[in-house]
N, C-alpha and C positions, 0 to 999 in steps of 0.2 A: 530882873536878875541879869546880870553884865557875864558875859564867858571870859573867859581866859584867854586874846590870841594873839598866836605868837607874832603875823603880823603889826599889830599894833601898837607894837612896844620899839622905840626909837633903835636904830638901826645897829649904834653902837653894845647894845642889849642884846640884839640876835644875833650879831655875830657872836658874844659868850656865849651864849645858847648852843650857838651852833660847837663851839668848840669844844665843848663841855660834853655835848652829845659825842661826837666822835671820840673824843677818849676813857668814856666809859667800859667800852665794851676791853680794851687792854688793864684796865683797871681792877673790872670785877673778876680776868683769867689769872691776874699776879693774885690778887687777893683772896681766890678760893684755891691755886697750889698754896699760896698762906698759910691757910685756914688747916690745909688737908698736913702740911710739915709741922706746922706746932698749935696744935686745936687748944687755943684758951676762951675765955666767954666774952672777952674783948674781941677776938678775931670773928667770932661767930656773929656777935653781932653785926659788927663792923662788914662783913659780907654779906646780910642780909640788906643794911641800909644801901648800900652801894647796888646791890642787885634788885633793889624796888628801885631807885632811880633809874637804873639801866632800861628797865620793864617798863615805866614811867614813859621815858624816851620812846620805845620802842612801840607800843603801843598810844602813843602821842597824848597823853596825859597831861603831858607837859608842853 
């Protein structure tokens, strides 16, 4: 069974990674004021998705 690392994925790759990581965390604060001004089932979800990515990140999942 082969892991996942982030290392070893060609350089052009970690840098989206990287970029990707740091602009989540402004993402998921626009996206839960969002959520909180007009609560529909598309915004709800669509903050959860983006907030397991975040978490993802954060806890190096990813």
């Amino acid at each position: 069974m082969s892991r996942f690392y982030r290392y070893r994925l060609p350089p052009w790759c970690r840098n989206w990674l990287y970029v990707i990581e740091k602009s989540m965390l402004p993402i998921v604060i626009f996206q839960a004021i969002r959520t909180l001004i007009f609560p529909t089932t598309f915004d709800i979800f669509l903050l959860g998705l983006v907030l397991g990515i975040f978490l993802a990140f954060k806890y190096k999942w990813l």
